[in-house]
C-alpha positions as CSV (number, residue, x, y, z in Angstrom):
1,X,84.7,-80.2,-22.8
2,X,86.2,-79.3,-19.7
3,X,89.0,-81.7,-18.0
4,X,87.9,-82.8,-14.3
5,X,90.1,-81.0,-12.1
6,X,89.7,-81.5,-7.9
7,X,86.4,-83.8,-8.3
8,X,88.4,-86.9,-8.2
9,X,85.1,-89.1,-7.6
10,X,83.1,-87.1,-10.5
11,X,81.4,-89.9,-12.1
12,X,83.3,-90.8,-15.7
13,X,80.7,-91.3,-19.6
14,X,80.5,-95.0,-18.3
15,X,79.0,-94.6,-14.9
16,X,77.0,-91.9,-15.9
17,X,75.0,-93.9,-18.8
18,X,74.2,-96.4,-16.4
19,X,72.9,-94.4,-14.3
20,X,71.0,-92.3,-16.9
21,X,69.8,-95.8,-18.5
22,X,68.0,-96.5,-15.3
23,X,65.7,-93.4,-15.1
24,X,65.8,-93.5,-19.1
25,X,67.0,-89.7,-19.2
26,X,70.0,-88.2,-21.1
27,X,73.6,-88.7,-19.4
28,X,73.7,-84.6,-18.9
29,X,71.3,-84.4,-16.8
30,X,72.5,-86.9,-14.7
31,X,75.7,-85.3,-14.4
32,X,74.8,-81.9,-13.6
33,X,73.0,-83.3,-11.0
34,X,75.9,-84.6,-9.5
35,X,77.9,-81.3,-10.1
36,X,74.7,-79.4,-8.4
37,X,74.9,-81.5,-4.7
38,X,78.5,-80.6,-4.5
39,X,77.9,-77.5,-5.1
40,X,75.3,-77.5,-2.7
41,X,77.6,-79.9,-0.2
42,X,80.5,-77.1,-0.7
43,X,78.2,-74.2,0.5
44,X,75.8,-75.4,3.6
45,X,79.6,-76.2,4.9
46,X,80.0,-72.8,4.9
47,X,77.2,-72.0,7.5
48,X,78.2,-69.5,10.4
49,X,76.3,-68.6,13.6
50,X,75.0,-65.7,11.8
51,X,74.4,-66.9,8.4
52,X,72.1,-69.8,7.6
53,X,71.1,-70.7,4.3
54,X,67.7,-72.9,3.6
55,X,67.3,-74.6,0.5
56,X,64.5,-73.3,-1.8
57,X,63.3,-73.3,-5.2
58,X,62.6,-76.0,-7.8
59,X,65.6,-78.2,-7.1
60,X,64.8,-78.4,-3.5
61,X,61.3,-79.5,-4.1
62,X,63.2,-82.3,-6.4
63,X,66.4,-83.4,-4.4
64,X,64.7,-82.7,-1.0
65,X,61.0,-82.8,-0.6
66,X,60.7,-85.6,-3.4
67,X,57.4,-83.6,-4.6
68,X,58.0,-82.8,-8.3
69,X,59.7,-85.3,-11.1
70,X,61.4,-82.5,-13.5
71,X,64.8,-81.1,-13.6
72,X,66.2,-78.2,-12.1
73,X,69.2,-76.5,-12.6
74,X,69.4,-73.8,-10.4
75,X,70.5,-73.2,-6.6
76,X,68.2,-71.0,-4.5
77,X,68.8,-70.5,-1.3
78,X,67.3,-68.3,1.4
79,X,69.7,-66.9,4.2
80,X,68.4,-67.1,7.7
81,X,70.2,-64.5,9.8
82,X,70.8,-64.0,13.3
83,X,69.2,-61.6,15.8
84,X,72.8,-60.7,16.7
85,X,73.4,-59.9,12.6
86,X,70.2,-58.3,12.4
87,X,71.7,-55.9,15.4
88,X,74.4,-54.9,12.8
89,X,74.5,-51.5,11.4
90,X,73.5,-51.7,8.0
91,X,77.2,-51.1,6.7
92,X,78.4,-53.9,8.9
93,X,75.9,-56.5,7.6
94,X,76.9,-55.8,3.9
95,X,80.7,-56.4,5.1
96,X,79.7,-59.7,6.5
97,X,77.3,-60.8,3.5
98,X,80.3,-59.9,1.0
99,X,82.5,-62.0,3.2
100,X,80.4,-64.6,3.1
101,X,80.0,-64.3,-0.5
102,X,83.6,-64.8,-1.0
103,X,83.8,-67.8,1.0
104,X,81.4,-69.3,-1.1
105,X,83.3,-68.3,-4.2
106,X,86.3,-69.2,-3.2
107,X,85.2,-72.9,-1.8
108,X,83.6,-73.5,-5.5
109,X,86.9,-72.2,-7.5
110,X,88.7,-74.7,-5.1
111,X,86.6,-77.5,-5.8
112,X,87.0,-77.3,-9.3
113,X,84.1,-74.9,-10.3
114,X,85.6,-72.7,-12.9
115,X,84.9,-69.4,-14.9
116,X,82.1,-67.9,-11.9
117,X,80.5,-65.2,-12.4
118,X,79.5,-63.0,-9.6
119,X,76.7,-60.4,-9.2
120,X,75.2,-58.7,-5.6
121,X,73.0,-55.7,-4.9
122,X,71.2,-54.1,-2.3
123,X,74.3,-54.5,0.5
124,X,74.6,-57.9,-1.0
125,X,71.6,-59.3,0.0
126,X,71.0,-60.8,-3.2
127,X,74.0,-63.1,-4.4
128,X,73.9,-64.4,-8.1
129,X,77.2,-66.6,-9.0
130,X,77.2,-68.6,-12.7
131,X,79.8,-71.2,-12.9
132,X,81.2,-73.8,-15.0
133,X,81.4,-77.4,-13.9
134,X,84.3,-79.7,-15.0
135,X,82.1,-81.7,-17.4
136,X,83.1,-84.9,-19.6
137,X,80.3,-84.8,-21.4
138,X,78.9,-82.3,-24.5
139,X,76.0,-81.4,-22.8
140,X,72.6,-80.3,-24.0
141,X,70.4,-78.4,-25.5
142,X,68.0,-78.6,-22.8
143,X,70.6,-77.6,-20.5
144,X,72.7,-73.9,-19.3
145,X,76.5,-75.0,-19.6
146,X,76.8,-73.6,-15.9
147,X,75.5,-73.7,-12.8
148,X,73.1,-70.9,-11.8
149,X,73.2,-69.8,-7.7
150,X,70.9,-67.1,-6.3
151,X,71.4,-66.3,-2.4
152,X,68.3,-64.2,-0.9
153,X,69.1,-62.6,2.6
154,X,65.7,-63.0,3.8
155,X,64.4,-65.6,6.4
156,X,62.4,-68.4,5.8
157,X,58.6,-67.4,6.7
158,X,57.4,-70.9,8.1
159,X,59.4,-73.4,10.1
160,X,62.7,-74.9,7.7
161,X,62.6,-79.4,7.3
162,X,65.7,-80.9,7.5
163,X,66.5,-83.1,4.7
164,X,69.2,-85.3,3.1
165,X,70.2,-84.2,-0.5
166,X,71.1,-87.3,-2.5
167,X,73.0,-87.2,-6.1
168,X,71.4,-89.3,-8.5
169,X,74.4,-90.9,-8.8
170,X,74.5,-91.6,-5.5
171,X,71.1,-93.3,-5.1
172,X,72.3,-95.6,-7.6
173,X,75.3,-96.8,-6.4
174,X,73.6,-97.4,-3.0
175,X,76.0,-94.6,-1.4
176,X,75.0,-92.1,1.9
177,X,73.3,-88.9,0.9
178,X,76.1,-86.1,0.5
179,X,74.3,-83.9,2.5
180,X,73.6,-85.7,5.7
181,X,70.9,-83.0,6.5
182,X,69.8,-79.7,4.7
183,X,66.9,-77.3,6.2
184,X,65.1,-76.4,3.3
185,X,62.5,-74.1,2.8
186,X,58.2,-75.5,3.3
187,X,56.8,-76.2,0.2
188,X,54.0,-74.5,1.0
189,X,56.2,-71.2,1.0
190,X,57.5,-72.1,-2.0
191,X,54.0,-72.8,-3.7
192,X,53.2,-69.2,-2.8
193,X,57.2,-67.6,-4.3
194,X,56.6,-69.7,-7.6
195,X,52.6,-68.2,-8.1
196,X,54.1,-65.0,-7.0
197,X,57.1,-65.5,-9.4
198,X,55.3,-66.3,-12.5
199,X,53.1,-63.9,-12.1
200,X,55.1,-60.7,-12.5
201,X,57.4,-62.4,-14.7
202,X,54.3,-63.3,-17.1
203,X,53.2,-59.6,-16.7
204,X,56.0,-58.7,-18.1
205,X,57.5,-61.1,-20.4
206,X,58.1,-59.8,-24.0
207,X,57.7,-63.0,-26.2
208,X,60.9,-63.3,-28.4
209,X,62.9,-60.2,-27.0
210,X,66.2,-60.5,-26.0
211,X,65.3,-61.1,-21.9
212,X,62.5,-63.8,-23.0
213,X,62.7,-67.1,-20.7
214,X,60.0,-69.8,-21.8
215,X,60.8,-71.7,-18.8
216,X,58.7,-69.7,-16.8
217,X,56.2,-71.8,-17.5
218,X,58.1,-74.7,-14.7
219,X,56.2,-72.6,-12.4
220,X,52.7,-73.4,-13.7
221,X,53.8,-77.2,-14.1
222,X,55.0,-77.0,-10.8
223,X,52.5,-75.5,-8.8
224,X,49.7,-78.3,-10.5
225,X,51.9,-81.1,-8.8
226,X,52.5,-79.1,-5.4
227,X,48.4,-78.2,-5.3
228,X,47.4,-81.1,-3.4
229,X,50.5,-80.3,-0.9
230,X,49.6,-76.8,0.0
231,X,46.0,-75.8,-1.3
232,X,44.3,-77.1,1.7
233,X,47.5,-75.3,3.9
234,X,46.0,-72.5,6.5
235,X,49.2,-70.5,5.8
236,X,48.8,-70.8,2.1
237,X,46.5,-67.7,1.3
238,X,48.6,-65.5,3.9
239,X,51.9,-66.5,2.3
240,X,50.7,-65.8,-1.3
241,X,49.5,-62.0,-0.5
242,X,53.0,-61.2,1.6
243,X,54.8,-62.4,-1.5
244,X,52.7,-60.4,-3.7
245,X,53.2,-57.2,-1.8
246,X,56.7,-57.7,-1.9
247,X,57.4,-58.7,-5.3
248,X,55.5,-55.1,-6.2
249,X,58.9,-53.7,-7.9
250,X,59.8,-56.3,-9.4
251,X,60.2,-57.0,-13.1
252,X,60.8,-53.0,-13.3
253,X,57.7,-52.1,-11.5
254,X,56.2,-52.6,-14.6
255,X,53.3,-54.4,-11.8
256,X,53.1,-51.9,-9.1
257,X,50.0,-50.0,-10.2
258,X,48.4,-53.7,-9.8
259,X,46.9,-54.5,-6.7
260,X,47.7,-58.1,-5.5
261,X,44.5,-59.6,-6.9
262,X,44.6,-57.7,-9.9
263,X,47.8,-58.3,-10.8
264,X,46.7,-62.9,-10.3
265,X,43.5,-62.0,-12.3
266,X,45.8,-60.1,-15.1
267,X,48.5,-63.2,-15.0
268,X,45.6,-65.8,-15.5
269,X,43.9,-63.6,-18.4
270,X,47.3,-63.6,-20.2
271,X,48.3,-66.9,-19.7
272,X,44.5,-68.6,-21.1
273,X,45.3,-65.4,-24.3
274,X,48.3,-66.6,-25.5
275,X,48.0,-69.5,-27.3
276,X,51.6,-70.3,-27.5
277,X,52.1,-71.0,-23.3
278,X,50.4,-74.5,-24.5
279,X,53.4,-75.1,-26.6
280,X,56.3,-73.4,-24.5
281,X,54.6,-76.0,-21.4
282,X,54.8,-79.0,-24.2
283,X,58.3,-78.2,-25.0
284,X,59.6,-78.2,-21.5
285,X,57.8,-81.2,-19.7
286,X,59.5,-83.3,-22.9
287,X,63.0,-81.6,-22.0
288,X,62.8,-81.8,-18.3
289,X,59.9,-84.0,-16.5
290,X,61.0,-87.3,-16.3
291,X,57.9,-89.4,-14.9
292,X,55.7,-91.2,-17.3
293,X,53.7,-89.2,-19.3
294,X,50.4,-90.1,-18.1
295,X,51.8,-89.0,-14.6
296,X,52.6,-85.4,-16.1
297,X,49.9,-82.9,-15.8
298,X,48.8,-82.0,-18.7
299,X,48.7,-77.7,-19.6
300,X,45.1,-77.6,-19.4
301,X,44.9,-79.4,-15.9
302,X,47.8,-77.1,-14.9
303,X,46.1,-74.1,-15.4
304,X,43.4,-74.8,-14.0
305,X,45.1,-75.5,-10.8
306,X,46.9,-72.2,-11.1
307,X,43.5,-70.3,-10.9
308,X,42.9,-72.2,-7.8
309,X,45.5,-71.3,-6.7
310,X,45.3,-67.7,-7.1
311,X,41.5,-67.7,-5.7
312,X,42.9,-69.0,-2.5
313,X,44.6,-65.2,-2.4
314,X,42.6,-63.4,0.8
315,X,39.8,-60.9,0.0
């Protein structure tokens, strides 16, 4: 275990198992959520004229938008930029992302965040940073002993919400959101990133190799409970086919031969062939969902709400 260094309100073992009592989930999770919103509180502070990020992902669907009743771990963040940074020559915009990028390293190392790992590419445009967090706990196996932050330099493509972010903790205790107010990215545009996501990343995912993530499969659990929030969105279809076109490279270009709607039609086939996406979708709604279990979509109804999904994709 790591001793608590500048988080001198970091909630101690006893605080933390009442909280954890009450929503009848381990103690870890409940304190990595705590360690994620000031993470999150540490970097929105860090917003310039320029440089705007927007909440994405799984966790803002979660601590933001309310809309799904799993875990996440991760930190996503899209970077809204400036038509005066967007005048930049290219060189000069790389300067001012790596800049950025070192604010936001150096405010986590301050707060206490140790051990960060820090990876860019393309002119840093993409930002990944893994760090400890000052823990008092052992953790679990459910559970990455760090935090994981990716930073895309790409604008929001529908209208941010503003949101407060909330630690569990927090809501307990009865205390003021941390983050007073967060734009975060539609969940709509999110529905169509996580279809897009899985996709290639199912295309090509070799089961049991080194790289293999089972918890691809939040995706699928997470697009059946966001279906009813964006399949009957006008901007849903449109979204879905941008974000296929540009995730063509990605994953290698192992997918780039695959035209959009091939490349859904592919991602379905696989998924309803192998067998054991029933299990790694068991295994991870027991580790991370905590609703009741009537409430949790089961793999078959998620599925099926995938291919929905992916018909919505324009002819």
């Amino acid at each position: 275990m790591t001793a608590i260094m500048s988080f001198s309100n970091a909630p101690d073992g006893d605080a933390l198992s009442r909280v954890a009592g009450a929503l009848a989930v381990d103690e870890a999770f409940i304190e990595k959520d705590w360690f994620v919103v000031q993470a999150i509180r540490l970097l929105v502070a860090l917003e310039t004229p320029d440089i705007k990020p927007v909440f994405s992902g799984g966790t803002a669907l979660l601590k933001a938008h309310g809309l799904i009743k799993r875990f996440s771990e991760d930190i996503d963040f899209k970077l809204a930029l400036s038509d005066t940074f967007l005048a930049k020559s290219p060189g000069q915009r790389k300067s001012a992302l790596s800049g950025f990028k070192k604010d936001v390293a150096a405010a986590w190392e301050e707060a206490g965040f140790t051990d960060l790992k820090i990876e860019a590419g393309s002119g840093n445009t993409f930002i990944k940073i893994e760090m400890n967090y000052p823990t008092v706990l052992d953790g679990h196996a459910a559970l990455r002993p760090h935090i994981q932050a990716e930073l895309s330099a790409k604008p929001p493509r529908l209208p941010p919400h503003d949101r407060p972010l909330t630690s569990f903790v927090a809501q307990f205790r009865g205390e003021p959101p941390e983050v007073a107010s967060i734009p975060c990215v539609d969940p709509v545009e999110t529905g169509a990133d996580k279809l897009s996501a899985f996709t290639w990343r199912a295309l090509v995912r070799e089961r049991g190799g080194d790289k293999d993530d089972p918890t691809i499969i939040r995706h699928v659990h997470d697009l059946a409970v966001l279906e009813p929030t964006i399949a009957t969105n006008s901007h849903f279809g449109i979204l879905l086919a941008e974000t296929l076109i540009a995730d063509t490279q990605r994953g290698g270009g192992a997918v780039a031969d695959l035209a959009p709607k091939e490349r859904l039609a592919a991602m379905l086939a696989r998924l309803r062939a192998d067998d054991l996406y029933a299990e790694d979708y068991r295994l991870f709604v027991e580790d991370m969902a905590f609703e009741s279990a009537e409430d949790i979509p089961s793999f078959e109804v998620a599925v099926r709400a995938v291919e929905r999904l992916s018909a919505l994709l324009p002819a």
